[in-house]
N, CA and C atoms as a LAMMPS dump frame, in Angstrom:
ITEM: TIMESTEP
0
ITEM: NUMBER OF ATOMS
138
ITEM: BOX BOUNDS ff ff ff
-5.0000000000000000e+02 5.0000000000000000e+02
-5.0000000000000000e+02 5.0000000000000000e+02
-5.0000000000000000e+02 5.0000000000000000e+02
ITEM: ATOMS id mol type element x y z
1 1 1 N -443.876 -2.763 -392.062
2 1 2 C -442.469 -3.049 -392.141
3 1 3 C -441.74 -2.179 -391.121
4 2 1 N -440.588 -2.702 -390.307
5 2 2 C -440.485 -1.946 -389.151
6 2 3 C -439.06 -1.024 -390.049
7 3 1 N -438.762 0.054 -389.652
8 3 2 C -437.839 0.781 -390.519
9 3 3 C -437.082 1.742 -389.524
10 4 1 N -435.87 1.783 -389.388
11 4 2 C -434.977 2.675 -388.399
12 4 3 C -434.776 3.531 -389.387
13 5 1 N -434.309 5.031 -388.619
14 5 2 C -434.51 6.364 -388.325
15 5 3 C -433.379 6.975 -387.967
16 6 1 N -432.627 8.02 -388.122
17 6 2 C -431.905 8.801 -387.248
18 6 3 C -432.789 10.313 -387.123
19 7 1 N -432.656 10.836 -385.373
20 7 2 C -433.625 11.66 -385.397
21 7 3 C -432.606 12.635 -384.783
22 8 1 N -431.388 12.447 -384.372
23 8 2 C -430.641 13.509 -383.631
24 8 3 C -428.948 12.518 -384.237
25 9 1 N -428.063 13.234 -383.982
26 9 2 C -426.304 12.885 -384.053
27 9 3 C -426.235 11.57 -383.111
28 10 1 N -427.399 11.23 -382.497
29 10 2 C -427.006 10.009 -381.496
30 10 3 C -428.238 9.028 -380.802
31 11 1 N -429.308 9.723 -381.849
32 11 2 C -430.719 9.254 -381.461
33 11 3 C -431.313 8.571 -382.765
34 12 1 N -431.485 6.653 -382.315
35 12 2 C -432.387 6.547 -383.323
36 12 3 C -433.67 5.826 -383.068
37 13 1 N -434.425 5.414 -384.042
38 13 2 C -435.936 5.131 -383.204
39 13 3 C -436.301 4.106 -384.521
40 14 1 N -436.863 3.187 -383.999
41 14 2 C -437.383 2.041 -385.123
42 14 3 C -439.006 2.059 -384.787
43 15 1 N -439.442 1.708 -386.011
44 15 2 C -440.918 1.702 -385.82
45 15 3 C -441.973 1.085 -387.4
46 16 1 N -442.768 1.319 -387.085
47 16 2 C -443.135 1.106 -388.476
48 16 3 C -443.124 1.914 -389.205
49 17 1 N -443.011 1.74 -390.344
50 17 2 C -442.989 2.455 -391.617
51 17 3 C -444.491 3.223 -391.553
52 18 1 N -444.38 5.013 -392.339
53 18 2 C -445.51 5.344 -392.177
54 18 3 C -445.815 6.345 -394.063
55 19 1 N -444.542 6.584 -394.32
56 19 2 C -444.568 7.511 -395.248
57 19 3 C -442.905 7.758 -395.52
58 20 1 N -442.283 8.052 -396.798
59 20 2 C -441.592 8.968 -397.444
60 20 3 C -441.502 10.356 -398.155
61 21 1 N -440.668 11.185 -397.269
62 21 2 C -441.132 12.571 -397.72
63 21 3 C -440.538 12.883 -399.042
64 22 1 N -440.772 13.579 -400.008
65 22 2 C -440.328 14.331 -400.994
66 22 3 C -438.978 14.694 -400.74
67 23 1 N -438.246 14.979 -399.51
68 23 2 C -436.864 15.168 -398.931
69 23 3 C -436.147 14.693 -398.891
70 24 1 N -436.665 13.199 -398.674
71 24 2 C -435.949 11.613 -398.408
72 24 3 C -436.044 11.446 -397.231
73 25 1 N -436.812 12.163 -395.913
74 25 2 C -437.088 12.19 -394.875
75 25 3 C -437.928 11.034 -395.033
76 26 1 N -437.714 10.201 -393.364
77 26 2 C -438.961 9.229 -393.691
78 26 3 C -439.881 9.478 -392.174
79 27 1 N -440.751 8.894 -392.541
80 27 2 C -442.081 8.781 -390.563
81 27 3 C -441.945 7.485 -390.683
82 28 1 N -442.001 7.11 -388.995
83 28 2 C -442.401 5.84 -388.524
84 28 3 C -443.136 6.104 -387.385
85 29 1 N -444.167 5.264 -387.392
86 29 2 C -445.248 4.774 -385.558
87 29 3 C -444.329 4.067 -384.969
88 30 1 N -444.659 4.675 -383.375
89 30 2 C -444.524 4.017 -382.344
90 30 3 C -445.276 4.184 -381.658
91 31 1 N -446.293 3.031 -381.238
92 31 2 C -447.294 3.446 -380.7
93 31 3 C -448.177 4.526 -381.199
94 32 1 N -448.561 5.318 -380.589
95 32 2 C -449.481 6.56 -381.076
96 32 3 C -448.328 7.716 -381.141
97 33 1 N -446.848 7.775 -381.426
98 33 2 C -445.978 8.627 -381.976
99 33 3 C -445.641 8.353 -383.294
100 34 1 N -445.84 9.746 -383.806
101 34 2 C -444.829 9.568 -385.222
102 34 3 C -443.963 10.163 -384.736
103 35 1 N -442.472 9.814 -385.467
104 35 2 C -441.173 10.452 -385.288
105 35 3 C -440.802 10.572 -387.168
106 36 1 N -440.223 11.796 -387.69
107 36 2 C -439.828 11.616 -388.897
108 36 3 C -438.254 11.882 -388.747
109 37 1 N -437.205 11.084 -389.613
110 37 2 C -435.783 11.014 -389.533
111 37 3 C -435.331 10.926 -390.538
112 38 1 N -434.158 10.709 -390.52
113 38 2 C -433.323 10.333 -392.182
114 38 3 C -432.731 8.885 -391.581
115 39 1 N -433.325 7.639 -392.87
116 39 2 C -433.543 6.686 -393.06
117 39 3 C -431.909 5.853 -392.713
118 40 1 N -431.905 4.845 -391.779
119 40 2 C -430.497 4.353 -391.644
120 40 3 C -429.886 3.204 -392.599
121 41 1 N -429.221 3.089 -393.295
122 41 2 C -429.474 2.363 -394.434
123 41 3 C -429.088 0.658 -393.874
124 42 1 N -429.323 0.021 -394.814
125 42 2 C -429.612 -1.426 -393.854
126 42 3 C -427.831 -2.025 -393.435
127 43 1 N -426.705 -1.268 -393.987
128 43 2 C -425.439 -2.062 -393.264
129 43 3 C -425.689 -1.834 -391.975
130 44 1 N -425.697 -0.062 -392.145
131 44 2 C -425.625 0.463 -390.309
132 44 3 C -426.465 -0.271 -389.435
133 45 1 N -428.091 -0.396 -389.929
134 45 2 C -428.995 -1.359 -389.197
135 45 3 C -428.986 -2.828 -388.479
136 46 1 N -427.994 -3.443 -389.283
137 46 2 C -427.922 -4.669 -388.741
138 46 3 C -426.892 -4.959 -387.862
């Protein structure tokens, strides 16, 4: 499932879903990167 990310005040990154942290932090793949962010909720997304 592909799932957007905020990783900085102006950076975000979509990818697949990889895991949910205990934080509410989430990981997604890209390619052979994980990036972990706080999850963009689906209004902002679309």
């Amino acid at each position: 499932m592909l799932t957007t990310i905020e990783i900085g005040s102006c950076v975000s990154v979509q990818g697949h879903f990889v895991r949910r942290h205990a934080n509410g932090m989430v990981t997604v793949r890209v390619g052979d990167q994980l990036y972990t962010g706080h999850p963009v909720n689906a209004a902002a997304a679309a």
